[in-house]
C-alpha positions as CSV (number, residue, x, y, z in Angstrom):
1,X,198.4,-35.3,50.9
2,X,201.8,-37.1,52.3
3,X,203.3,-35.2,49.2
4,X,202.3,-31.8,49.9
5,X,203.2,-32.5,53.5
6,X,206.9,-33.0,52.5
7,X,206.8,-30.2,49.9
8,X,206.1,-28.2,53.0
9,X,209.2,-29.7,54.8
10,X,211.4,-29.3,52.1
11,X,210.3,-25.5,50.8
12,X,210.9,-24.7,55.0
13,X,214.3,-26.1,55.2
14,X,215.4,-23.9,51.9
15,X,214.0,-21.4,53.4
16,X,215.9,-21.8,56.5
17,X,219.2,-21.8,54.8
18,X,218.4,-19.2,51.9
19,X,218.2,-16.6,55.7
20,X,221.2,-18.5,57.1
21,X,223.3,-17.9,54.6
22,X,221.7,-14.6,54.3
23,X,222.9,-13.4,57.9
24,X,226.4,-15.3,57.2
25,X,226.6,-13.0,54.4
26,X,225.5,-9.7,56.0
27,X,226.7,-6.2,53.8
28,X,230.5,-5.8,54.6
29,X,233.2,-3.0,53.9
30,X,236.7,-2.6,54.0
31,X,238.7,-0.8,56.6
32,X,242.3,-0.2,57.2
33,X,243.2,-0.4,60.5
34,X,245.6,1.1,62.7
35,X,248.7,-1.2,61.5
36,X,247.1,-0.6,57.5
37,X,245.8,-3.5,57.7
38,X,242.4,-4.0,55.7
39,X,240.1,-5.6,57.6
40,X,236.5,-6.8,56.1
41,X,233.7,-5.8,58.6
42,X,230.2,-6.3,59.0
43,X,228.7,-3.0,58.0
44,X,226.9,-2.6,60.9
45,X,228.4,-3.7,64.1
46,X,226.0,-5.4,66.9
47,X,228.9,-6.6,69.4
48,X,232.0,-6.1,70.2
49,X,235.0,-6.9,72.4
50,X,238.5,-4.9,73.4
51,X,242.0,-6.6,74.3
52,X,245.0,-5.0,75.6
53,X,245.8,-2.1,77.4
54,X,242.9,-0.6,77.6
55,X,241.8,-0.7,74.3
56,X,238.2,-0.8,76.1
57,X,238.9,2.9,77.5
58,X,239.3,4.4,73.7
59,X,236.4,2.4,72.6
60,X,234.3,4.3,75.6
61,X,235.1,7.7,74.6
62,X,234.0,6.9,70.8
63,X,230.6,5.7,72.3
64,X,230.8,2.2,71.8
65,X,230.1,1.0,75.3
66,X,226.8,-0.3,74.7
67,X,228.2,-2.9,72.2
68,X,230.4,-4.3,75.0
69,X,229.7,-7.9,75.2
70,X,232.5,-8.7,77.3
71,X,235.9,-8.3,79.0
72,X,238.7,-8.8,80.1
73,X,239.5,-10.4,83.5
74,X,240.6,-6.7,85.0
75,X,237.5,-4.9,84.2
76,X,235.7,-7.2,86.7
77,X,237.7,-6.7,89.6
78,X,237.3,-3.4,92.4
79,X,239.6,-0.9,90.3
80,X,239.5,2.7,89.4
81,X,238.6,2.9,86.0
82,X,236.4,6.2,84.8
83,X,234.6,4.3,82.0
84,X,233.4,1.5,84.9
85,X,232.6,4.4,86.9
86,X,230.4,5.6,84.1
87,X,229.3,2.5,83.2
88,X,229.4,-0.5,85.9
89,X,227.3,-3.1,83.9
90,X,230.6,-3.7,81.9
91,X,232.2,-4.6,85.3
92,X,229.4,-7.5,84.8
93,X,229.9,-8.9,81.3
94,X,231.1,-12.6,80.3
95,X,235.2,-12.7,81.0
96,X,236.8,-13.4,77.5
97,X,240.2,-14.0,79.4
98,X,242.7,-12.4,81.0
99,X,244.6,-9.3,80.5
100,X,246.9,-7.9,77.3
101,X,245.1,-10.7,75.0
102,X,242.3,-12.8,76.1
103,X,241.6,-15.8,75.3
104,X,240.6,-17.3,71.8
105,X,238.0,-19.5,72.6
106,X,236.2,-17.2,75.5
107,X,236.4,-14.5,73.2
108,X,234.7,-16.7,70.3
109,X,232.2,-17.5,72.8
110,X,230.9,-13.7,73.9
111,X,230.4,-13.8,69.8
112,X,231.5,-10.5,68.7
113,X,231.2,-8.8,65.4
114,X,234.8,-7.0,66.2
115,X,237.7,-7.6,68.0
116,X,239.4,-3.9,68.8
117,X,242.9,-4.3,70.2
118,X,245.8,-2.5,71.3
119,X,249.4,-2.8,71.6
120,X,250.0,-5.7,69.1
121,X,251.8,-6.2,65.8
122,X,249.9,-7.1,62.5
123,X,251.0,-10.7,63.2
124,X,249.6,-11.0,66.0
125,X,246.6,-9.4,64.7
126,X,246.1,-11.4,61.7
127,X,247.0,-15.0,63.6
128,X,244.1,-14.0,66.3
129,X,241.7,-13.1,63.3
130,X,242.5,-16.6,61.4
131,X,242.0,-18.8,64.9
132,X,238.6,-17.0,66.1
133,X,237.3,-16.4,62.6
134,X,236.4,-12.5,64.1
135,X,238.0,-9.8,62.6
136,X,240.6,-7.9,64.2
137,X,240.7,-4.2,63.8
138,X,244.0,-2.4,65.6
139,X,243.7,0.7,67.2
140,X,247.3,2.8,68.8
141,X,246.8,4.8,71.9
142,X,248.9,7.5,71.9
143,X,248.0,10.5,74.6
144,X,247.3,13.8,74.8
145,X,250.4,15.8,74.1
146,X,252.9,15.1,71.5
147,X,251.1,11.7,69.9
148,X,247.7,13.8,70.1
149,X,247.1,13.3,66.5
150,X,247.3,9.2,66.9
151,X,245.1,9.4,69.7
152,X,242.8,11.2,67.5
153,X,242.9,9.0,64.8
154,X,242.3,6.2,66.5
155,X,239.5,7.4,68.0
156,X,238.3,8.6,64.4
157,X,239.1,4.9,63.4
158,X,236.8,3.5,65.7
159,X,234.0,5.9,64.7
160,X,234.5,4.7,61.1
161,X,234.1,1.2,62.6
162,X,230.8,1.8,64.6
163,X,229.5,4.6,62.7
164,X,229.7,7.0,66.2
165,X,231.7,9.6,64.1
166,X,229.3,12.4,65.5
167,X,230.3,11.1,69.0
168,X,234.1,10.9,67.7
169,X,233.9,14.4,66.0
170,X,232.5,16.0,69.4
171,X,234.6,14.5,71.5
172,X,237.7,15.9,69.9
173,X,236.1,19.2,69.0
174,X,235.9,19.4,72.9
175,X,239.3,18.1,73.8
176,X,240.5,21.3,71.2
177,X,238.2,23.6,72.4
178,X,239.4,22.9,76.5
179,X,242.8,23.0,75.5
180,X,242.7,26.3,73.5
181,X,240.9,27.9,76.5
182,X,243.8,26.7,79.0
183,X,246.1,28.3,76.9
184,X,244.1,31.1,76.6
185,X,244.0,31.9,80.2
186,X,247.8,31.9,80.8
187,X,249.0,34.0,77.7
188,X,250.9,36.8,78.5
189,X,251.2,35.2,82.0
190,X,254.5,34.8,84.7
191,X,255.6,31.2,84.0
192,X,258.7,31.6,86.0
193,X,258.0,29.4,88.8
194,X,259.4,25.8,88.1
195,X,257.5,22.8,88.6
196,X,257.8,19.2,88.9
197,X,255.5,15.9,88.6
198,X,256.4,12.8,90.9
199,X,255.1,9.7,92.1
200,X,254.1,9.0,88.5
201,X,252.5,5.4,88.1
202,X,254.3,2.8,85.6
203,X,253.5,-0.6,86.0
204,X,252.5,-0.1,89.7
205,X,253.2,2.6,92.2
206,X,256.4,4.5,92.4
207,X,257.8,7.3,94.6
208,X,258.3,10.6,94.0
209,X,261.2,10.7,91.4
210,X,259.0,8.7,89.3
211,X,258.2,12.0,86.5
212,X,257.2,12.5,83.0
213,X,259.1,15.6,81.1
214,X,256.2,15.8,78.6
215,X,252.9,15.9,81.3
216,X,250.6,17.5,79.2
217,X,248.7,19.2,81.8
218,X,252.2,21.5,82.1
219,X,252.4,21.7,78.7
220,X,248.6,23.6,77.8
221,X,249.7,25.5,80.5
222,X,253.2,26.5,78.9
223,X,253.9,26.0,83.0
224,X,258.0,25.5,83.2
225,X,258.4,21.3,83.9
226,X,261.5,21.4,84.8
227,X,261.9,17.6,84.1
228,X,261.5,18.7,79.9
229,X,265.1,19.3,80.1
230,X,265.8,15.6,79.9
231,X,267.4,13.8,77.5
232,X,265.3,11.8,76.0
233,X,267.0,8.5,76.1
234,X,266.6,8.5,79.5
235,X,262.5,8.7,79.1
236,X,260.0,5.7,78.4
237,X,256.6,5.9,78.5
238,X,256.1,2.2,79.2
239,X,259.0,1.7,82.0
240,X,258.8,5.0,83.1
241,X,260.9,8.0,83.6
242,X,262.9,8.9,86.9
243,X,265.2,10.6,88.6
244,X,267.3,10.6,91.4
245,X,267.1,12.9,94.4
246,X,269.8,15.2,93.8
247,X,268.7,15.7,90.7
248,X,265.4,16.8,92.0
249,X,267.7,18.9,95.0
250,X,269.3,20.6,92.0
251,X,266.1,21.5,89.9
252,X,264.3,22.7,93.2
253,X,261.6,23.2,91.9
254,X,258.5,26.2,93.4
255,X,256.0,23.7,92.9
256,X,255.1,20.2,93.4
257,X,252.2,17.9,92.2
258,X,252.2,14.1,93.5
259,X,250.0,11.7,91.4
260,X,248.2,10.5,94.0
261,X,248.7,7.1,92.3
262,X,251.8,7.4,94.3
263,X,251.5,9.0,97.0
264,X,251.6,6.4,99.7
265,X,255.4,5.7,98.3
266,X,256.0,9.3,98.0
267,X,254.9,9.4,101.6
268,X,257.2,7.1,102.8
269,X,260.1,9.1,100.4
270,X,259.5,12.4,102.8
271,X,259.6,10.0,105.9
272,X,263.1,8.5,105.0
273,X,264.2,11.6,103.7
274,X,263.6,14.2,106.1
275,X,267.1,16.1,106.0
276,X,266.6,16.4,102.0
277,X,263.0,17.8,102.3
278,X,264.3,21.3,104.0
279,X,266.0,21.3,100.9
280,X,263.1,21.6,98.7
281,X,262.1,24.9,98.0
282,X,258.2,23.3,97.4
283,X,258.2,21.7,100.8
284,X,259.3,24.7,103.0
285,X,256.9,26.8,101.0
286,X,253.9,24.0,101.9
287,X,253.7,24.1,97.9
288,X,253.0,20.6,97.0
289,X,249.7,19.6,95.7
290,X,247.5,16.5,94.9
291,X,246.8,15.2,91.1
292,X,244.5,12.5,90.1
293,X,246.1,9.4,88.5
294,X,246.7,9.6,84.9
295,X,248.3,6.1,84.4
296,X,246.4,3.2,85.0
297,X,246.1,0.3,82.9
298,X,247.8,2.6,80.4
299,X,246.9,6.1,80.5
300,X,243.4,8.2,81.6
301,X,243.6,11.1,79.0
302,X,240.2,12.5,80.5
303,X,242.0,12.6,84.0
304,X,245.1,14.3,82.4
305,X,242.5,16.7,81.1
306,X,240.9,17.7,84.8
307,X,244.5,17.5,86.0
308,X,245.2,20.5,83.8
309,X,242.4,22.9,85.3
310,X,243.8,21.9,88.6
311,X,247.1,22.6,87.7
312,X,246.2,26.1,86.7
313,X,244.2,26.5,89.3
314,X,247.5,26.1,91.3
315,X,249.6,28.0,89.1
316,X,247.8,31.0,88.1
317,X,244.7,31.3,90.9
318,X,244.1,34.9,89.4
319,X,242.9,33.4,85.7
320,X,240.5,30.0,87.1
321,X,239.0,31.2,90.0
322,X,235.3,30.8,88.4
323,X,236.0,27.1,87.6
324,X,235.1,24.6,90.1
325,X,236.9,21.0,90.0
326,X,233.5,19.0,90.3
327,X,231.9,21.2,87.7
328,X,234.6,21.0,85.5
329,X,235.2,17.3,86.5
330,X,231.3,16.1,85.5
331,X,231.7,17.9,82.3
332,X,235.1,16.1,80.6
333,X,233.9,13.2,82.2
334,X,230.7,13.4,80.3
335,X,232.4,14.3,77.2
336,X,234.2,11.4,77.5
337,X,232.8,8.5,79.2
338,X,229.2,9.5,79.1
339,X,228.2,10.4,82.7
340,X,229.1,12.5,85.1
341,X,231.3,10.7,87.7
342,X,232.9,13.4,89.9
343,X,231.7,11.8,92.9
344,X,232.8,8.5,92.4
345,X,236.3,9.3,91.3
346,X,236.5,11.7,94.6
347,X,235.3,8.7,97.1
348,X,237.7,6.6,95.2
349,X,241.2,9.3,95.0
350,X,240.0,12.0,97.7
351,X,239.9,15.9,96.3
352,X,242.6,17.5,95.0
353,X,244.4,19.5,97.8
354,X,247.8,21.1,99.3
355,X,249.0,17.8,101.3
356,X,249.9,20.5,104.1
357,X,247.3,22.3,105.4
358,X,244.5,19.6,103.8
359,X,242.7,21.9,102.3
360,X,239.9,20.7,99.9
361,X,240.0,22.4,96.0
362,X,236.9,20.8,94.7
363,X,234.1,23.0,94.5
């Protein structure tokens, strides 16, 4: 009996490593990445982490989410980002090290199937992969005006990775389909009044020279941005873009929207400033108006999206007047975070209103 006793022993340890080395070797694929780098993955993906500049934010909108199974140190602390908003259990997860890279060994032990990440070389991408054994697939972010299409095919990448390429396919069908209406509804419109963007966020707050020539929310508009006109070694979309105040004197523009990122800086501009603000066209007129923050922890391309039906809410009241901003708000955030957050994201950065008469544009 002491034979078939050990036979038993000896059949269940084969056994045990015949299904080890079965899930060591589970089905994988090729992919090339962002950097066209070819990356072998599992083929389906159970868990996955996100490192760098919000790499985590891109990964949301192509429905991965759920897969999260941890973060980076800034996820966790009280901030303003839409996909915590939408979902706060992520807020929650294991910390796998601090921001723009994490750490090795943290990561290793939240035991992902994936490491996305952002703002990296292939280097850097193929020395993490060797010293975590996890592969390392690289994603760019691009935005929503001129470096659409990388924005779109990083999202598409992603999809490939996690197989959400329905998700990926509506989301940017959607993003299309709200940008062709917006167009739509100023063609053949009076785009003469000039407009500006300040108090732009870029590593922090800033006042209200701080602009971007190429805000997209102007541009679906074809609104006139009267900061497009400059030269374009003077414009960085990681340092920022400013100006200086006679330059904004000179432009004087009709209109004015603050980020509201910046508006406790651009606050303290008017203060300072007060013999230069009767020089503003936008201030006499009581024409300056709220946005929400596009730039935090890189940019928030389904804020920049709301932004836009504010803007021409603004700018051509004749063509929106059916659209509400919490309507309209729930629905892109939906789209792409998957929930409807208007409420939380107006506790957190107020309504969108004229900052003179405080009037409320919500509903």
């Amino acid at each position: 009996m002491k034979w078939l006793h050990y036979l038993f022993i000896v059949s269940l340890l084969l056994f045990s490593c015949k299904g080890q080395n079965v899930k060591n070797k589970r089905p994988t694929r090729l992919l090339t990445d962002a950097l066209q780098r070819e990356v072998a993955l599992p083929d389906t993906i159970r868990q996955l982490v996100c490192i760098r500049s919000s790499a985590i934010r891109l990964v949301t909108y192509a429905g991965g989410a759920p897969l999260i199974c941890g973060v980076e140190e800034q996820e966790t602390r009280p901030n303003e980002f839409t996909h915590i908003f939408a979902h706060p259990d992520l807020a929650r997860l294991p910390i796998i090290g601090p921001g723009m890279g994490g750490d090795p060994e943290l990561i290793m032990a939240a035991g992902p199937d994936v490491i996305f990440m952002t703002s990296t070389t292939a280097g850097e991408a193929d020395a993490l992969q060797k010293q975590t054994g996890i592969p390392v697939f690289t994603i760019e972010y691009g935005d929503l005006g001129r470096n659409r299409p990388t924005f779109y095919n990083s999202l598409q990448l992603i999809g490939q990775v996690l197989h959400t390429e329905d998700k990926v396919d509506s989301l940017i069908g959607f993003i299309d389909e709200q940008i062709a209406d917006l167009q739509a509804r100023t063609a053949g419109t009076d785009k003469s009044a000039k407009v500006y963007v300040g108090g732009i966020s870029y590593k922090g707050q800033k006042g209200i020279t701080s602009t971007d020539p190429y805000y997209a929310a102007l541009d679906y508009l074809e609104a006139d941005n009267v900061a497009s006109e400059l030269d374009s070694t003077y414009v960085s979309p990681i340092t920022g873009t400013y100006i200086d105040w006679e330059q904004l004197i000179d432009w004087n523009p009709d209109v004015i929207f603050i980020d509201v990122g910046g508006w406790p800086l651009v606050q303290e501009d008017f203060k300072t400033r007060q013999g230069l603000n009767r020089l503003l066209k936008a201030y006499e007129n009581k024409q300056i108006y709220t946005l929400w923050p596009y730039n935090n922890h890189h940019s928030n391309f389904d804020v920049m999206l709301v932004n836009a039906w504010y803007a021409g809410k603004v700018l051509f009241p004749e063509h929106f007047g059916e659209i509400t901003m919490r309507g309209k708000t729930d629905e892109i955030m939906t789209m792409f975070v998957g929930a409807p957050i208007a409420d939380s994201l107006l506790q957190h950065w107020g309504p969108y209103q004229n900052i003179f008469d405080g009037k409320e544009n919500h509903e």
